[in-house]
N, C-alpha and C positions, 0 to 999 in steps of 0.2 A: 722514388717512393710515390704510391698510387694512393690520392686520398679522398672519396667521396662522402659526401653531407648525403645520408639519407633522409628525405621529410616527405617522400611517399612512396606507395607500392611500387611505382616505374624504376625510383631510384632502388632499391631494394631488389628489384631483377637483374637490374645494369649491375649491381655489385656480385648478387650470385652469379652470372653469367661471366664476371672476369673471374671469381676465386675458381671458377669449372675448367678456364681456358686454362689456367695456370697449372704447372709441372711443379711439383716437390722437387730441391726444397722450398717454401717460402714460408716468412713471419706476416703473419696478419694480427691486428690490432684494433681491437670496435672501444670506443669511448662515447657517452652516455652526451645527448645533446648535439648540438647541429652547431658548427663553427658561425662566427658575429656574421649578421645579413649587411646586403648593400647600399639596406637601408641603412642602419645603421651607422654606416661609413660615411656615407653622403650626408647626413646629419651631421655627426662629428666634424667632417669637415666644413660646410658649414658653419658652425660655430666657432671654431679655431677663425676661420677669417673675419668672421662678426665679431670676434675678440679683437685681434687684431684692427680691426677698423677702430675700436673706441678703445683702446689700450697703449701700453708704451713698450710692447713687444711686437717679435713675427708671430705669425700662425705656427711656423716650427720652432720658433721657444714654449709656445703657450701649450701648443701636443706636447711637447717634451716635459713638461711640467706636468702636466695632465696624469701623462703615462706613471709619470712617479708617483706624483700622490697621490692618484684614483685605481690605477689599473694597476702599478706591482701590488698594493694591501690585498685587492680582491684576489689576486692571482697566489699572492702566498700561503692565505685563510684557503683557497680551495682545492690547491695541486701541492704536495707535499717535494714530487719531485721540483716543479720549480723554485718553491721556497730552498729547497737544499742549495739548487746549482747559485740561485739570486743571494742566498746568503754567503756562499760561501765566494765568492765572483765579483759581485756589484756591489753588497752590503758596507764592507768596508772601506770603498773609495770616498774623499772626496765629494759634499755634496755638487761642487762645480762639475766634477767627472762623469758624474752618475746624468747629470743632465745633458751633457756630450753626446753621451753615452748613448739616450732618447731619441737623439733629432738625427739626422742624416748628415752624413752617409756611415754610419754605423746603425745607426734606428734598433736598438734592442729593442726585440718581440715582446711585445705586453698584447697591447688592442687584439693584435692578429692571432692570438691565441686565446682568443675568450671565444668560449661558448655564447646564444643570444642571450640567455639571460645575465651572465657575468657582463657583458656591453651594455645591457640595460640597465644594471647597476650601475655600473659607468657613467652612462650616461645623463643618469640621475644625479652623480655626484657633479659630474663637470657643471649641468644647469644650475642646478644651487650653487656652487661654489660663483660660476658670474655671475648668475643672478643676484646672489649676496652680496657683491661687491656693485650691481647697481644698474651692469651692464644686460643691454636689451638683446637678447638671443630668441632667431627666431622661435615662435612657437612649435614643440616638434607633435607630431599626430601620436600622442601618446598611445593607442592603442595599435596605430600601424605598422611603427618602432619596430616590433621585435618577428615582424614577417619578413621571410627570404627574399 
């Protein structure tokens, strides 16, 4: 499966110019917003480790934890598909499982499916959430956050 992030004219030709090269039959699929940037990513992590540095966890317990209770809420409030499969799937395990579940090597998709603004949600919630609890997380460039 071919999946490109349009966020300007260039990319918008590169995509018409493969849907041109393509032969019937094929499914094509446009979905509204640009998948989480690398900025983004590189923050996140970041913080997972600066958690980990002043905390009594890893950086993959603390994502794993994250994923749950920051990233499935946002993901089931905005995608009804995934709400169904996460309820009907993950919902009833185990809260020990579900967080298994999160961390690798299984890493159930959350982050990697957020749109920038659903990450920036996110990532809203992760900062206050340590923040609240006391710990020092770099300062992120709130305004440069949500660029590719």
């Amino acid at each position: 499966m071919t999946q490109i992030a349009v966020r300007d004219e260039s990319d918008r030709r590169r995509l018409m110019a493969l849907i041109q090269s393509r032969k019937p039959p094929f499914t094509a699929s446009l979905s509204k917003g640009a998948p989480r940037s690398l900025k983004q990513n590189r923050l996140q992590r970041l913080w997972m480790n600066e958690a980990e540095e002043q905390g009594d966890q890893s950086a993959e317990e603390y994502r794993a934890f994250c994923k749950l209770h920051f990233g499935v809420p946002i993901l089931r409030a905005a995608h009804e598909d995934f709400r169904e499969q996460y309820d009907r799937v993950v919902r009833p395990l185990e809260y020990e499982m579900k967080l298994l579940l999160m961390q690798v090597p299984i890493d159930f998709p959350v982050t990697r499916l957020m749109t920038v603004p659903e990450k920036r949600q996110y990532l809203d919630d992760v900062y206050q959430h340590f923040t609240g609890l006391g710990m020092g997380l770099t300062e992120p460039d709130w305004a440069g956050r949500e660029l590719a």
